[in-house]
N, CA, C and O atoms as a DFTB+ gen file, in Angstrom:
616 C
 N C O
     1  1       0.818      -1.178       0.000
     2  2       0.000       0.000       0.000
     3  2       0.873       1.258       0.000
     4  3       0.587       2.222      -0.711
     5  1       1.926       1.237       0.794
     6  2       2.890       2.409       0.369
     7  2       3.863       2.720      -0.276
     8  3       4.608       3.669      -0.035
     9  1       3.981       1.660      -1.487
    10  2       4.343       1.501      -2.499
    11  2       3.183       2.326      -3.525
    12  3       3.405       3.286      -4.264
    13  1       2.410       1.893      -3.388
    14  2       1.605       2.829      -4.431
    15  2       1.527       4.139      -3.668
    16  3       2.200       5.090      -4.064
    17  1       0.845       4.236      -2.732
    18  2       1.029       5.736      -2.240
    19  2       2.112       6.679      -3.554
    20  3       1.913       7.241      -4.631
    21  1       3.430       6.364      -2.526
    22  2       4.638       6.724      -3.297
    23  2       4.552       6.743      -4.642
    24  3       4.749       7.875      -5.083
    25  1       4.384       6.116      -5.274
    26  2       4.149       6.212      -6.516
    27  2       3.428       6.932      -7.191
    28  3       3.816       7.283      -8.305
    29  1       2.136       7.357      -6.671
    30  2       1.143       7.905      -7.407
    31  2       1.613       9.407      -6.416
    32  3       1.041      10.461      -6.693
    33  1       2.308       9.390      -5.671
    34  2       2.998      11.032      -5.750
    35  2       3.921      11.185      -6.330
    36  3       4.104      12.210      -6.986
    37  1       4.734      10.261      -6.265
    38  2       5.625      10.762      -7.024
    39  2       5.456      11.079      -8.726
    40  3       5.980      11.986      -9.373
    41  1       4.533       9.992      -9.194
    42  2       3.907      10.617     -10.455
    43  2       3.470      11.942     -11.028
    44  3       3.724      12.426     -12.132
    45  1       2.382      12.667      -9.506
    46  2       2.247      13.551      -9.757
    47  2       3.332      14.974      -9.594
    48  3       3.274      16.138      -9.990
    49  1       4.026      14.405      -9.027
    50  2       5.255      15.191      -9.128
    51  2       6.205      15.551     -10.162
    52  3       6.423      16.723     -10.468
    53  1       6.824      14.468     -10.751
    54  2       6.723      14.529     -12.146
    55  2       6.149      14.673     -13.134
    56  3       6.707      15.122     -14.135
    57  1       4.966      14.351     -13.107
    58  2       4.159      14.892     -13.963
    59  2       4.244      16.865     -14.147
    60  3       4.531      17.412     -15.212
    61  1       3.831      17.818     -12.490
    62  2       4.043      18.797     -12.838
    63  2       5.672      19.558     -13.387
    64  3       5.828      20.666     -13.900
    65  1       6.642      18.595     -13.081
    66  2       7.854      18.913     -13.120
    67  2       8.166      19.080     -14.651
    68  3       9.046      19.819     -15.092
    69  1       7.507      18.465     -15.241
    70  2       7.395      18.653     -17.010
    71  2       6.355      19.631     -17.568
    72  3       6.268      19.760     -18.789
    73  1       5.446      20.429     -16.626
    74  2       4.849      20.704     -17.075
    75  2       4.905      22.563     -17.631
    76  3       5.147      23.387     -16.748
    77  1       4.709      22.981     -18.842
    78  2       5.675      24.186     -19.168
    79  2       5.082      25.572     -18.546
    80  3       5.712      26.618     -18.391
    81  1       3.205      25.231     -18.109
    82  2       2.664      26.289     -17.373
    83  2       2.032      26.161     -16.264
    84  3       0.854      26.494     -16.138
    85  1       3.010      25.477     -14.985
    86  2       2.383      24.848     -14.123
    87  2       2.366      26.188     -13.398
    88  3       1.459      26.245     -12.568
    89  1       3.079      27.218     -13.480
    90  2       3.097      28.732     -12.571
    91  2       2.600      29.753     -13.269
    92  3       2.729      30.945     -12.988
    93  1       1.912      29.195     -14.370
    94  2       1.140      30.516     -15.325
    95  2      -0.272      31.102     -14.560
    96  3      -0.649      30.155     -13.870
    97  1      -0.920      31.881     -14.434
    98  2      -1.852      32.134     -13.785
    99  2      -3.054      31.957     -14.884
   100  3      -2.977      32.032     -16.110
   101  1      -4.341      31.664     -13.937
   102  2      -5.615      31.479     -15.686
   103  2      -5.820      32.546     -15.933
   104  3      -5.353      33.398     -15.177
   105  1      -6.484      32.894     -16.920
   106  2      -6.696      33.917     -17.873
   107  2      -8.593      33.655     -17.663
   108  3      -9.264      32.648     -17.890
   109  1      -9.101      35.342     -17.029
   110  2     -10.610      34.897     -16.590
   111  2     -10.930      35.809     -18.142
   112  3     -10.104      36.543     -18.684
   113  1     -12.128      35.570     -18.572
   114  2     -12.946      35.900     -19.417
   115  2     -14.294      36.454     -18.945
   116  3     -14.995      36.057     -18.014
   117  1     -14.477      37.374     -19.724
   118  2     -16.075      37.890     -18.965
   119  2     -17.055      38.235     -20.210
   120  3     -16.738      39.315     -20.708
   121  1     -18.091      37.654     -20.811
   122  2     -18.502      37.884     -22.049
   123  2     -19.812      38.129     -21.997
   124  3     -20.667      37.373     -21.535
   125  1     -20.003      39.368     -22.552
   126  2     -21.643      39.742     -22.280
   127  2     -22.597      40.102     -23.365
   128  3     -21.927      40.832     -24.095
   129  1     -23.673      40.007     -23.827
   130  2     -24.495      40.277     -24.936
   131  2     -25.726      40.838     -24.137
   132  3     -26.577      40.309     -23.421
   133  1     -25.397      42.516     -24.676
   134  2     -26.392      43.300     -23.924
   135  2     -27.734      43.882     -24.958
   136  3     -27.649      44.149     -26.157
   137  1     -28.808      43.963     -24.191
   138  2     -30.414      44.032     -25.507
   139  2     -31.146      45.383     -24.977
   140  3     -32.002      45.572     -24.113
   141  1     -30.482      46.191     -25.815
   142  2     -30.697      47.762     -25.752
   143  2     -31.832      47.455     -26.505
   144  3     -32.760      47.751     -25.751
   145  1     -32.286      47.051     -27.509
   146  2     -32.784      46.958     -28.755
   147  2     -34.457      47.511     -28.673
   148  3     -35.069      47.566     -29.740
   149  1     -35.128      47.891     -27.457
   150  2     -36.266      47.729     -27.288
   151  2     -37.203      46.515     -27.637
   152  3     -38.358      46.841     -27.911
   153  1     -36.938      45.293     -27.671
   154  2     -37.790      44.230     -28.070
   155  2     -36.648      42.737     -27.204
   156  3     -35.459      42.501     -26.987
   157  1     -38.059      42.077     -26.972
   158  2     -36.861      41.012     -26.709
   159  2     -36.287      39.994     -27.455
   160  3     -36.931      39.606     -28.430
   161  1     -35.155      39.443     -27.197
   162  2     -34.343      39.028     -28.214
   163  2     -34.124      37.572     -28.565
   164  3     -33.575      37.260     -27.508
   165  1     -34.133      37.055     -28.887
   166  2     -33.861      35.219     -28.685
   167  2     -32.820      35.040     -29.582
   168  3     -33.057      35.291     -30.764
   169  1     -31.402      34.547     -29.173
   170  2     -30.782      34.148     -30.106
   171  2     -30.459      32.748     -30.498
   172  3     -29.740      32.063     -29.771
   173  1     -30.958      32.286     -31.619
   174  2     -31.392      31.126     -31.878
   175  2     -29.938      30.530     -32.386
   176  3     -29.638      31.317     -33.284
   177  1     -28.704      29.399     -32.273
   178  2     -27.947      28.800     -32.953
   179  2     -28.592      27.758     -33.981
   180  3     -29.760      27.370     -34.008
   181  1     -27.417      27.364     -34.912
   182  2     -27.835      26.421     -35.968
   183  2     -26.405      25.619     -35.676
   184  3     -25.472      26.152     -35.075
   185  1     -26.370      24.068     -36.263
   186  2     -25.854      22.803     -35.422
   187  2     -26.033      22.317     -36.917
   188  3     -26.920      22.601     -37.722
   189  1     -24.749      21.370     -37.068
   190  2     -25.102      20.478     -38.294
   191  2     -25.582      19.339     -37.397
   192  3     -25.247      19.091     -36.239
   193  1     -26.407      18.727     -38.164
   194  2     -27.241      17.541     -37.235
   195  2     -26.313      16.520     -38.008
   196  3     -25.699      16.774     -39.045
   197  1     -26.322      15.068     -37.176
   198  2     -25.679      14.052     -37.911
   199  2     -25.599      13.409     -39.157
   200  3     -24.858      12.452     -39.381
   201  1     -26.701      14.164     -40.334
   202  2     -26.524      14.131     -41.717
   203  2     -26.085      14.796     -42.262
   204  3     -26.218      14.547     -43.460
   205  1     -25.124      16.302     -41.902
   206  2     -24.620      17.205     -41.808
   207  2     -25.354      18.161     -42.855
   208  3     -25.045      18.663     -43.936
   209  1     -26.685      18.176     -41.863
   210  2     -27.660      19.358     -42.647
   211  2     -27.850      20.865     -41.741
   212  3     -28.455      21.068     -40.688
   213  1     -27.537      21.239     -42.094
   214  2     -27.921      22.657     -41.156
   215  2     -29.276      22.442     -40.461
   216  3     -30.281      22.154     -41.111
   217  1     -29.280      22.588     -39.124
   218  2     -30.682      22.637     -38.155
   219  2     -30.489      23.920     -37.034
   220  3     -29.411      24.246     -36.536
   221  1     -31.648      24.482     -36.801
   222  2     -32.119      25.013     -35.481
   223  2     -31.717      24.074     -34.053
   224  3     -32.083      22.973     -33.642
   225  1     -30.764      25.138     -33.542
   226  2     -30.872      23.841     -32.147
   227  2     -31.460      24.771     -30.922
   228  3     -30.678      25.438     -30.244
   229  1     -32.895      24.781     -30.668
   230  2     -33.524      25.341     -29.841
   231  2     -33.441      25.035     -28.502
   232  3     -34.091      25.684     -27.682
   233  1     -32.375      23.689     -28.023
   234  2     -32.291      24.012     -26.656
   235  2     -30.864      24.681     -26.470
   236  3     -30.272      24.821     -25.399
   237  1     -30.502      25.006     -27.533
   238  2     -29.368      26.496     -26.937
   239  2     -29.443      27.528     -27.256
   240  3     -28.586      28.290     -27.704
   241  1     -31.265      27.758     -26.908
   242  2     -31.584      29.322     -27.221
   243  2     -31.297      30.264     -26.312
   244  3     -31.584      30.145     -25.121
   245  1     -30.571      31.502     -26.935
   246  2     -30.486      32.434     -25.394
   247  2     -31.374      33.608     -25.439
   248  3     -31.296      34.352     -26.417
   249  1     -32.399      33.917     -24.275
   250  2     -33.622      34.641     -24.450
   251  2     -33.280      36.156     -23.531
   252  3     -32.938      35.892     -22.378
   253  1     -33.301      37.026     -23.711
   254  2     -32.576      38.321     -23.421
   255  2     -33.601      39.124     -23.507
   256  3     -33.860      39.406     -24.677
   257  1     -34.406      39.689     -22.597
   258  2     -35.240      40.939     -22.599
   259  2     -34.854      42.252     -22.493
   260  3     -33.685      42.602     -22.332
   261  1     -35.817      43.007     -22.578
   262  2     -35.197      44.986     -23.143
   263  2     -34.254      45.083     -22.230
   264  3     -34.683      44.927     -21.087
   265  1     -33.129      45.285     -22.320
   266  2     -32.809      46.417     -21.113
   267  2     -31.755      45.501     -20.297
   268  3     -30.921      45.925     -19.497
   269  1     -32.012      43.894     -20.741
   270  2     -30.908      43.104     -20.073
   271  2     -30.209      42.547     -20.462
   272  3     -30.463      42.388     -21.656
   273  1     -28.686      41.695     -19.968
   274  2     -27.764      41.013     -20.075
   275  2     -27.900      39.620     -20.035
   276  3     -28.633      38.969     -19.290
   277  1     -27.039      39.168     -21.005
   278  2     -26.775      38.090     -21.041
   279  2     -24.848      37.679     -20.477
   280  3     -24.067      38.007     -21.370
   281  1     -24.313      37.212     -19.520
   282  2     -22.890      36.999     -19.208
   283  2     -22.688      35.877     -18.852
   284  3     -23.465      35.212     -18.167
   285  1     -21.093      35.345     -19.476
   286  2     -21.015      34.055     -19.238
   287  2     -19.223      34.935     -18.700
   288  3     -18.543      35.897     -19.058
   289  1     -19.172      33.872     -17.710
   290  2     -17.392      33.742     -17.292
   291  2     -16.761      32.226     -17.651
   292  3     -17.057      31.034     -17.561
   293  1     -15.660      33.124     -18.132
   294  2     -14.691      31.251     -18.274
   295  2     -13.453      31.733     -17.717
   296  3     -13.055      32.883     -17.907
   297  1     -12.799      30.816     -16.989
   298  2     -11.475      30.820     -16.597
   299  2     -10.504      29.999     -17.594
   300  3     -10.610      28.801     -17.334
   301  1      -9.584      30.239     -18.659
   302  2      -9.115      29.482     -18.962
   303  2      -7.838      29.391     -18.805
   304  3      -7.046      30.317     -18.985
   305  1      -7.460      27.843     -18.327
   306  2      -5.618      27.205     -18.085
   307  2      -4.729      27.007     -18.530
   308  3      -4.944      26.317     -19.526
   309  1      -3.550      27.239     -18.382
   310  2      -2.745      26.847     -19.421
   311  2      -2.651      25.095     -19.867
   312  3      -2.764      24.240     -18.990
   313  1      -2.476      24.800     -21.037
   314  2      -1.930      25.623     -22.216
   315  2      -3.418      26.533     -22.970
   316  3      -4.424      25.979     -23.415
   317  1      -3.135      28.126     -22.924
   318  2      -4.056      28.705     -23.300
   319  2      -5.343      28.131     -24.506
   320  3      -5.027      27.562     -25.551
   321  1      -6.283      28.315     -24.248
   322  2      -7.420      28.043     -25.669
   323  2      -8.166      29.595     -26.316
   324  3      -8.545      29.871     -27.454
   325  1      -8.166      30.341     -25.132
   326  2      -8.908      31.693     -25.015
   327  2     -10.500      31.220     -25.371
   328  3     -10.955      30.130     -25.719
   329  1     -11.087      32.432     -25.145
   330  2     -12.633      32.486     -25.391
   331  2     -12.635      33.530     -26.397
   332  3     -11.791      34.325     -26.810
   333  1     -14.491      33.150     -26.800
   334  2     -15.063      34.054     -27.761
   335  2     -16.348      33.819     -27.472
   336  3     -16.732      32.979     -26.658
   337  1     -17.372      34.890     -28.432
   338  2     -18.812      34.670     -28.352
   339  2     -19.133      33.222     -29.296
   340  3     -20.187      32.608     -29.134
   341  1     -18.292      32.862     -30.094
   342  2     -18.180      31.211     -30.627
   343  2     -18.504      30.618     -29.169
   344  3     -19.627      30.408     -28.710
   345  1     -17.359      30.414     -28.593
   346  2     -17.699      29.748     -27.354
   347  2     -18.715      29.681     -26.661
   348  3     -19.385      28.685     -26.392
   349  1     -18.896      31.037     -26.265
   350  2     -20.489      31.174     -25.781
   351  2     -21.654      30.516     -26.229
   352  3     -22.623      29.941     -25.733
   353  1     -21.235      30.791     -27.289
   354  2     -22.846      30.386     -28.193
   355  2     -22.373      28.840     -28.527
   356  3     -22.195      28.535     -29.707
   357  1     -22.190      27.957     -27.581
   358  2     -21.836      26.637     -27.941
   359  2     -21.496      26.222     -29.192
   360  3     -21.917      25.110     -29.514
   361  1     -20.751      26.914     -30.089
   362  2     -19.921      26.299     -31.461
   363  2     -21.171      25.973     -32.769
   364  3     -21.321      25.002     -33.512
   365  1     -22.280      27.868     -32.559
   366  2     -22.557      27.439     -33.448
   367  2     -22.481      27.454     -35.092
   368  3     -21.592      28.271     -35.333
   369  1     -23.029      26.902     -36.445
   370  2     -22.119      27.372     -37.801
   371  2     -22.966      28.634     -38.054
   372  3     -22.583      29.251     -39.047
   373  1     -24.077      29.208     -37.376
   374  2     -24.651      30.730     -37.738
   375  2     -25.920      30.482     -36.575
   376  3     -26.400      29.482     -36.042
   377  1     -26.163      31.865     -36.501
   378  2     -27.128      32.218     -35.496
   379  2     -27.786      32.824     -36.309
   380  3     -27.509      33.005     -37.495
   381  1     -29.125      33.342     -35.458
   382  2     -30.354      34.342     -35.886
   383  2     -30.518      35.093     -34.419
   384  3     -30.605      34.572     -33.307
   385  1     -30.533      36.590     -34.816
   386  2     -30.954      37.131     -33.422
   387  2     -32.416      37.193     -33.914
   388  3     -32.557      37.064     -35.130
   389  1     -33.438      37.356     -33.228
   390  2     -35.110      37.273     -33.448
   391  2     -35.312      38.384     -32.185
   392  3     -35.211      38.356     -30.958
   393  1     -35.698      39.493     -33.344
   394  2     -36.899      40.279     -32.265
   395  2     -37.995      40.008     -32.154
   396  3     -38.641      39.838     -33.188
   397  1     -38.524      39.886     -31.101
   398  2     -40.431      39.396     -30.753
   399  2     -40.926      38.425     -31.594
   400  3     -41.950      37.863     -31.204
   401  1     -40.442      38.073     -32.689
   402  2     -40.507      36.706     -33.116
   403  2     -40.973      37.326     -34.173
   404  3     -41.858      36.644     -34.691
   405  1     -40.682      38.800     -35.004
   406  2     -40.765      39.414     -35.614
   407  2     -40.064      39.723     -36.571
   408  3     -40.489      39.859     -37.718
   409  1     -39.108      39.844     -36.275
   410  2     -37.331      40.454     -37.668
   411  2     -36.818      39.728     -36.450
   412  3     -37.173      39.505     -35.292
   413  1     -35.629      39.416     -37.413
   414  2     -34.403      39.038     -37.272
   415  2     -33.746      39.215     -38.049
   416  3     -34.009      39.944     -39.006
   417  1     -32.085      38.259     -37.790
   418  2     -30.730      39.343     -37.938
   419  2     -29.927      37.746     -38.110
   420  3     -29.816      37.027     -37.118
   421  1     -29.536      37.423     -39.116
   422  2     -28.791      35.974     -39.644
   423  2     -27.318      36.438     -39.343
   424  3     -27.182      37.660     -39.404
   425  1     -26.334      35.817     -39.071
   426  2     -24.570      35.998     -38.907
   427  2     -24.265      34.372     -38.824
   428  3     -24.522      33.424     -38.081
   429  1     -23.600      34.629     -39.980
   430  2     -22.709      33.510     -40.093
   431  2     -21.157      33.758     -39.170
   432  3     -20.788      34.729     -38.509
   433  1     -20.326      32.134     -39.524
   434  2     -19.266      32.578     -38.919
   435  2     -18.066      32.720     -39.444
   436  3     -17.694      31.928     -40.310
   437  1     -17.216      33.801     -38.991
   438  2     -16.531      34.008     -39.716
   439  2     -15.051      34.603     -39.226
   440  3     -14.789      34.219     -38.086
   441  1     -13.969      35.496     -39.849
   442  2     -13.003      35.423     -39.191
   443  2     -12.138      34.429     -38.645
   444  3     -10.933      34.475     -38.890
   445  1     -12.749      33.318     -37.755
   446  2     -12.351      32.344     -37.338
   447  2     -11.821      31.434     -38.671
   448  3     -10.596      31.387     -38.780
   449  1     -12.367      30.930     -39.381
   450  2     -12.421      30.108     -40.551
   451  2     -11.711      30.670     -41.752
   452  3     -11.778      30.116     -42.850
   453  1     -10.939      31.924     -41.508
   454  2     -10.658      32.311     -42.974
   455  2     -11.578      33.336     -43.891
   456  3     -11.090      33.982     -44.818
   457  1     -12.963      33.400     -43.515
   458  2     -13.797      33.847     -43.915
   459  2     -13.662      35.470     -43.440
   460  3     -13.996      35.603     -42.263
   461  1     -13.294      36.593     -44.022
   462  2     -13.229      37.846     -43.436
   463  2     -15.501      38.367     -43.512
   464  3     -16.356      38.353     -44.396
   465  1     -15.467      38.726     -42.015
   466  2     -16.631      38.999     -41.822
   467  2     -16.563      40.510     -42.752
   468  3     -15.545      41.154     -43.001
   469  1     -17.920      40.817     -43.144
   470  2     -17.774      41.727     -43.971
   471  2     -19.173      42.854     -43.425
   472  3     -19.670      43.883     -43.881
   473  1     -19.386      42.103     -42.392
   474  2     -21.003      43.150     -41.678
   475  2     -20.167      43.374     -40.050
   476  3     -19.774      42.488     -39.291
   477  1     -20.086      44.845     -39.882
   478  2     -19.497      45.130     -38.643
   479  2     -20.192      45.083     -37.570
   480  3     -19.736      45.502     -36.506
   481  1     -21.474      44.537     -37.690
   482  2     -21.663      44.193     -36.326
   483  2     -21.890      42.541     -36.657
   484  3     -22.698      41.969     -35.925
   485  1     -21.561      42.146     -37.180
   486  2     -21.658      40.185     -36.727
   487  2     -20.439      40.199     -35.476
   488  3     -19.299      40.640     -35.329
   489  1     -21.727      39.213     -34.480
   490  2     -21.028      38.886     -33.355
   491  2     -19.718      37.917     -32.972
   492  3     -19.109      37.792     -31.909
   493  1     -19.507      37.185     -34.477
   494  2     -18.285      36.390     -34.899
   495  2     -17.183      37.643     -34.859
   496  3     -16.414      37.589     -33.899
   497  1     -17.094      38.204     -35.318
   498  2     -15.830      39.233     -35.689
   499  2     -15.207      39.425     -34.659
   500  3     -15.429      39.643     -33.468
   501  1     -14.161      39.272     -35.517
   502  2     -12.627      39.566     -34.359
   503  2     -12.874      40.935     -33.463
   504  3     -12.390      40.991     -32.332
   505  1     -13.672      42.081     -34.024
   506  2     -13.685      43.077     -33.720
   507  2     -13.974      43.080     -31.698
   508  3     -13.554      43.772     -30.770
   509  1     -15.166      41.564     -31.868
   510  2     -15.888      41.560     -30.800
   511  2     -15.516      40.281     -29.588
   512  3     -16.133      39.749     -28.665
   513  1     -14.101      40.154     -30.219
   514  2     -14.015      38.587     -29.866
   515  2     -12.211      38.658     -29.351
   516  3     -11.549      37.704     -28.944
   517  1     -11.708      40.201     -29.546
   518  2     -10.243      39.718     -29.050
   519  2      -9.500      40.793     -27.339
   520  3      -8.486      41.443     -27.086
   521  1     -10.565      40.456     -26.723
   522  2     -10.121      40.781     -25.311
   523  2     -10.853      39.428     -24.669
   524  3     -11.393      38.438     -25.163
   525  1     -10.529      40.009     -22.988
   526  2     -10.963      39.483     -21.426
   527  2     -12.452      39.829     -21.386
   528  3     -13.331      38.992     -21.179
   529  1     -12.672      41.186     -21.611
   530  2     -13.744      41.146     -21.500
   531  2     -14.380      41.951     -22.609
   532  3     -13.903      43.006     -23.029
   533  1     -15.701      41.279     -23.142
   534  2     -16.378      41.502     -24.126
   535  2     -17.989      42.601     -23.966
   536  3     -18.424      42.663     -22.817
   537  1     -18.297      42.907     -24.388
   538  2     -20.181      43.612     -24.930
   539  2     -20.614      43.655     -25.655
   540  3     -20.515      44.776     -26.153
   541  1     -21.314      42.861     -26.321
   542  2     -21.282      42.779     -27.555
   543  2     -23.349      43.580     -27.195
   544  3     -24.209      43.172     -26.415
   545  1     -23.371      44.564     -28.021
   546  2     -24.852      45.155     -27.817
   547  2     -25.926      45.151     -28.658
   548  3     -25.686      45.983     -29.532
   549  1     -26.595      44.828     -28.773
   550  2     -27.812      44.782     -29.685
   551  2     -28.524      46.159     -29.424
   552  3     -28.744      46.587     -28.291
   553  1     -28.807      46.702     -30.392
   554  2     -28.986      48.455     -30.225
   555  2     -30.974      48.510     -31.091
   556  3     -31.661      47.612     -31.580
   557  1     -31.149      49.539     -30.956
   558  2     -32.818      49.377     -31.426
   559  2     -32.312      49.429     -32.586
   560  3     -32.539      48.276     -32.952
   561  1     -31.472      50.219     -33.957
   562  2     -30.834      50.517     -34.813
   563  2     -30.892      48.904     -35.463
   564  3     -31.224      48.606     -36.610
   565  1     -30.510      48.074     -34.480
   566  2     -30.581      46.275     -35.452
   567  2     -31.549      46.336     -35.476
   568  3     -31.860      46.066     -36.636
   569  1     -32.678      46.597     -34.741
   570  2     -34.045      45.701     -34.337
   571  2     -34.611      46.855     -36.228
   572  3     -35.151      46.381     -37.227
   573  1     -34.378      47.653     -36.096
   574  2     -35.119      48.660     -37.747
   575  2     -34.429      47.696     -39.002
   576  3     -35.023      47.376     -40.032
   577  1     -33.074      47.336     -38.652
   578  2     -32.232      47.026     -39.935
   579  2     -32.517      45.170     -39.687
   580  3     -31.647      44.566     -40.316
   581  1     -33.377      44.304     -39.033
   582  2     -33.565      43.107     -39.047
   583  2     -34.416      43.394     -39.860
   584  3     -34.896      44.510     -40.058
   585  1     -34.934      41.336     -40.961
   586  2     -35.718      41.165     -41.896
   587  2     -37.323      40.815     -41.294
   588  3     -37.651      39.961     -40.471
   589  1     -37.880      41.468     -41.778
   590  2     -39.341      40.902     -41.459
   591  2     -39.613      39.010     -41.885
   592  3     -39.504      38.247     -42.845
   593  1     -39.909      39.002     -40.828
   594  2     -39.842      37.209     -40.493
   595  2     -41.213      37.059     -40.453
   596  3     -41.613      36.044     -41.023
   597  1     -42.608      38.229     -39.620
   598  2     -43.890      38.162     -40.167
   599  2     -44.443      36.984     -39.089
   600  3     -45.235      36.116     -39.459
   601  1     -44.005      37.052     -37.921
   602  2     -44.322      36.047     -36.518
   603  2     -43.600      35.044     -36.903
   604  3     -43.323      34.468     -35.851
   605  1     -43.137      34.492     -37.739
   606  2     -42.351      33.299     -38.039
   607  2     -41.079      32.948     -38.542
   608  3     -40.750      32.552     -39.660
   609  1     -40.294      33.207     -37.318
   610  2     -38.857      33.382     -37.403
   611  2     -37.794      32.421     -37.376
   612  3     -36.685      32.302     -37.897
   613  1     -38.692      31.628     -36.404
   614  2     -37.814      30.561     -36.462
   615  2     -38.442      29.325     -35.873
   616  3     -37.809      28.269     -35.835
């Protein structure tokens, strides 16, 4: 029995003794999607389903009323990965923001992939995605410039 003891410390001992960021400190993240917009907001992800068809994945909808926040924190360890609103939004290949189930607002993803985003407010863009801490805001200004969806958005 104290043969293994020993062993399985001393493992972990070696183990950190190789390790290149065992004294690095984590790196906290603070990421927020705020709904100025006057309407409330649902942001719907899309998921390739296992036939690799583009789908709605409605149980990772995030539902955001006038005036409030949405924040997620991540701590991340070395060896660094960093965060983004990708992350947030559980890895999805495009979202829809949906006002009142009225207009909405399509963003693909981009930047990440090679793809230079070309609409300055998609929430993919590096613009919105390269600090600690993020805001990404939904302003009434989207809610005029979203497409009429006509109650059926998504």
């Amino acid at each position: 029995m104290k043969s293994i003891i020993f062993f399985l410390l001393l493992s972990v001992l070696i183990g950190c003794g190789r390790c290149d960021h065992c004294d690095e400190q984590p790196i906290e993240y603070e990421y927020s999607i705020q709904n100025s917009s006057g309407a409330k907001v649902e942001i719907i992800p899309y998921i390739l389903n296992s036939a690799g068809v583009e789908e709605i994945n409605l149980s990772e909808k995030i539902t955001i009323e006038n005036s409030e926040n949405y924040t997620e924190k991540f701590k991340d360890l070395p060896p660094y990965n960093g965060f983004s609103y990708y992350n947030l939004l559980n890895y999805p290949k495009k979202i829809d923001i949906v006002f009142n189930n009225s207009r909405k607002i399509t963003y693909q993803i981009c930047d990440f992939n090679g793809t230079p985003c070309i609409d300055p407010k998609n929430i993919f863009s590096n613009d919105y995605n390269n600090g600690t801490v993020e805001t990404y805001i939904i302003t009434a200004n989207d809610f005029q410039n979203a497409l009429n969806c006509n109650g059926n958005c998504f």
